[in-house]
N, C-alpha and C positions, 0 to 999 in steps of 0.2 A: 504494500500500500504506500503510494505516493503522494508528496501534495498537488503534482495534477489529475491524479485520479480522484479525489476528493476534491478538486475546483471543479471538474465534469460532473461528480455527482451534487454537491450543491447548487450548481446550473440547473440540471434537469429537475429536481426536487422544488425548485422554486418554481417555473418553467412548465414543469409537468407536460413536457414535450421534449422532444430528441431536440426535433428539428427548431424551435427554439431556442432550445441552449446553444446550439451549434450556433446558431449564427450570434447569439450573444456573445458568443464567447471566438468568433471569427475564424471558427475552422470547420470543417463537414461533419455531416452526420453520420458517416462511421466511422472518423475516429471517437467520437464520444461513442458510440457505442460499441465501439471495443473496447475502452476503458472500463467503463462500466461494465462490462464481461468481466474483467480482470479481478476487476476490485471485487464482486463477488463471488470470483473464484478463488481470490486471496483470502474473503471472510468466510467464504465456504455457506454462503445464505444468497436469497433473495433479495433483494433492495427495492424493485418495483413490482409491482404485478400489470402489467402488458396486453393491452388488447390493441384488434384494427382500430377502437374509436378513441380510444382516451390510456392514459398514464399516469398510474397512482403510486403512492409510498405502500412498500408493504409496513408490516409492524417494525420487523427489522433496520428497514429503511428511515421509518420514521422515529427512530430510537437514534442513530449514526448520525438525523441532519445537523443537531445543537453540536453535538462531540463533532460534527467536521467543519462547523462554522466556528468551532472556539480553536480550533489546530489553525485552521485558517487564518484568522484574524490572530493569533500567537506567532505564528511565521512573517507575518505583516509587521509584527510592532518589533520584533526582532529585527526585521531585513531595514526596518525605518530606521530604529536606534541607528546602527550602525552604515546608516547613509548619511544619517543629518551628522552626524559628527565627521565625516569626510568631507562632504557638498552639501551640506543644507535640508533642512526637511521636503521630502518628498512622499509621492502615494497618490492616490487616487481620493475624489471627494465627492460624492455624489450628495446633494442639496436640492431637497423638494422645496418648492414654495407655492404662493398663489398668487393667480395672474394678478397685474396693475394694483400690488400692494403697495399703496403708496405710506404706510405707518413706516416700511422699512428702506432706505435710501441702498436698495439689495446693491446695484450695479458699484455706485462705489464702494460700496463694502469689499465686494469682490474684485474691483481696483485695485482695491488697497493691498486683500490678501495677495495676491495677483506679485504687486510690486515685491511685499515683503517675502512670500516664496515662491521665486517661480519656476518651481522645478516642482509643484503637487499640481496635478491635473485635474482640475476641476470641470465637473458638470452639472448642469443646473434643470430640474425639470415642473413640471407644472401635472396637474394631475386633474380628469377632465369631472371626477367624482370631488374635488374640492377636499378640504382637510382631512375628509372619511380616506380618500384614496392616498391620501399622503401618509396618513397613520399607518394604514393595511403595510404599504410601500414600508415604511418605518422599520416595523414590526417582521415582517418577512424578510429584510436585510436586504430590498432593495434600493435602498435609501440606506446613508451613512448619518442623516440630519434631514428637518423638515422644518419649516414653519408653519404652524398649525394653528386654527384655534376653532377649538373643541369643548363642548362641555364637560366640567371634571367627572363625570360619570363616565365618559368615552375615554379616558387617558389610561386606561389597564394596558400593559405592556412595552409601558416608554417611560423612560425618565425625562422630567417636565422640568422647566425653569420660566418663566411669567417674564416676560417684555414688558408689557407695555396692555394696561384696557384702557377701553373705550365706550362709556355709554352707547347705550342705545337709543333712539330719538325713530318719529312716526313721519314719515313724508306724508303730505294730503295734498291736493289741488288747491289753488287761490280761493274757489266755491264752499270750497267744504264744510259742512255743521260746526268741526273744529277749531277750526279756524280761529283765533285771539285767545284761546284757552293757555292757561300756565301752563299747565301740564296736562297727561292725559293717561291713562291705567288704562289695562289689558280691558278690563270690564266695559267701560266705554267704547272700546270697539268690534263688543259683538255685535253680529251682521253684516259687518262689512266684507267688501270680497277686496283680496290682496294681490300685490305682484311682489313677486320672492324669487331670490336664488334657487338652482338645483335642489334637491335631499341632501344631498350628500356634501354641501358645504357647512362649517361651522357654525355660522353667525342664523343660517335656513332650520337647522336641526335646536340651535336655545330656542329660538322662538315657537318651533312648534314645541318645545318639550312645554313651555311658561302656558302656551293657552291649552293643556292637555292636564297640567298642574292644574289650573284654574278651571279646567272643569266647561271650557268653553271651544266647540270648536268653530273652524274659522276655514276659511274660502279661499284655496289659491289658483287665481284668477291664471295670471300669468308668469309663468316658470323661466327664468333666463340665467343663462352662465356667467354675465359679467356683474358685478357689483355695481359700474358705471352704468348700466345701462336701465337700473331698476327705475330714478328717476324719471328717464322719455316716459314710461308708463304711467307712470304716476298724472305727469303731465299731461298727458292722452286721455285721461280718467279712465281708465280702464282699473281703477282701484287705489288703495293705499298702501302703505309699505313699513315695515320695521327692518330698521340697518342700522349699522354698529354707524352712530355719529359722523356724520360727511363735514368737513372743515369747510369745504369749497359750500356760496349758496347758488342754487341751482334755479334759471329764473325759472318761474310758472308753478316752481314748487316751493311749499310751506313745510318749516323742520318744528316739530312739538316736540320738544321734551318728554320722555317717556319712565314713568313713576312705578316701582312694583322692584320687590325683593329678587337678586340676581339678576336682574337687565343689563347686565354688562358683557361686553365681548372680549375675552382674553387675547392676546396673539401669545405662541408663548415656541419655546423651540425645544424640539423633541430628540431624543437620541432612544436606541431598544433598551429595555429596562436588563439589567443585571450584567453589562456587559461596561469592561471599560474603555469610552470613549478611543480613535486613535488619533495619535497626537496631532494630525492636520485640523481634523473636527476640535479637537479643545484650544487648538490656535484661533479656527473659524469665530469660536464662541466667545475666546477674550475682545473679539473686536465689535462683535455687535451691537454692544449696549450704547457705543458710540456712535451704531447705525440707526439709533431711532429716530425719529422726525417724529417730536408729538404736535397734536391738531392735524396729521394730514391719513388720510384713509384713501 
């Protein structure tokens, strides 16, 4: 057993396909599965169970993924030691975050990290299920760091550190009932019908949990991927909206203050839980707290 026959078997085990890890990993799909032969012919068991439709862990298999992602990432922090004290810290950095976040000024951050090492390879990705699919990403190791923000009921299997919240506040049209109110609670806006992020983004998944708490449910009119874009609707009256505090004021639309226990949206940065960080990721992380921009979303 080698550590490329345990980088091919953690491939496919994430992957849950041949010909996916092959190409994640930029060579054919029978050298990985010749490896994969190998390696459990060395362990003398199963690793997957195999059909024409689909590629599962067996029990076996799914015993070996932790114990080959902690060799893995042990081989890593060793090969790193002993680079950065030649030439400088180096590795790979894989960073999820969410599109047009403007709380965190990401590009220069990664300028910066950029200047101060530029021999770690950094890549940066966006995830189309929003902080749900950055977490999953997270969590499964294909992500080294994410920027998330989640409610702490969803943060099981990642160690969490808190950036930066942000109220939450109610878009409505110039027309609206609402309109010159101080403030305004979840109860006051039953019946209304909404425009909202995906499910599967952070700030989309508090809100529905606060009107599910409360015992009221509520109407999502119109569903969009971009944060930026909730406002046009709003405008269009096509409904109202709850979003983590916009800086910018947006003309045709009206921002209410929004009142009620936990109404605030965390951003917060996540790494897998029981695993120690590698030294690129704990470099990434001393520099972020001087990447925040507060007042901008």
């Amino acid at each position: 057993m080698d550590s490329r026959q345990l980088e091919y078997f953690v491939a496919v085990a994430e992957e849950l396909s041949f010909t996916r890890a092959a190409q994640r990993l930029f060579t054919v799909q029978s050298t990985v599965s010749a490896a994969i032969r190998a390696l459990e012919t060395d362990l003398r068991t199963t690793l997957f169970d195999r059909s024409t439709r689909r590629v599962t862990l067996s029990t076996a298999g799914a015993a070996l993924l932790p114990e080959a992602k902690a060799a893995l990432e042990a081989l890593d922090r060793a090969r790193a030691v002993v680079e950065e004290a030649s030439t400088g810290l180096r590795g790979n950095l894989r960073i999820g975050t969410l599109a047009r976040l403007g709380l965190v000024d990401l590009a220069s951050l990664l300028g910066a990290f950029h200047r101060k090492y530029p021999l770690v390879d950094v890549q940066v990705r966006t995830s189309p299920t929003g902080s749900s699919g950055l977490a999953d990403d997270v969590r499964s190791g294909r992500l080294d760091v994410a920027l998330i923000g989640l409610p702490p009921s969803e943060l099981g299997g990642m160690d969490v550190r808190d950036l930066a919240s942000v109220p939450f506040s109610v878009l409505v049209p110039p027309s609206h009932r609402l309109v010159g109110a101080a403030s305004v609670t979840l109860a006051e806006l039953a019946g209304e019908r909404f425009v909202d992020m995906l499910r599967g983004f952070g700030n989309r998944r508090m809100v529905d949990q606060a009107f599910e708490r409360a015992g009221t449910p509520r109407q999502v009119q119109v569903e969009v991927p971009d944060l930026s874009e909730v406002p046009e609707y709003v405008r269009a009256g096509l409904g109202i909206a709850i979003v983590p505090d916009l800086a910018r004021s947006v003309a045709g639309v009206v921002h209410l203050p929004l009142t009620g226990p936990g109404m605030t949206w965390t951003l917060s940065v996540a790494t897998i839980a029981g695993r120690t960080p590698s030294r690129a990721v704990l470099a990434l992380q001393e520099l972020l707290t001087d990447a925040i921009r507060p007042g901008h979303f």
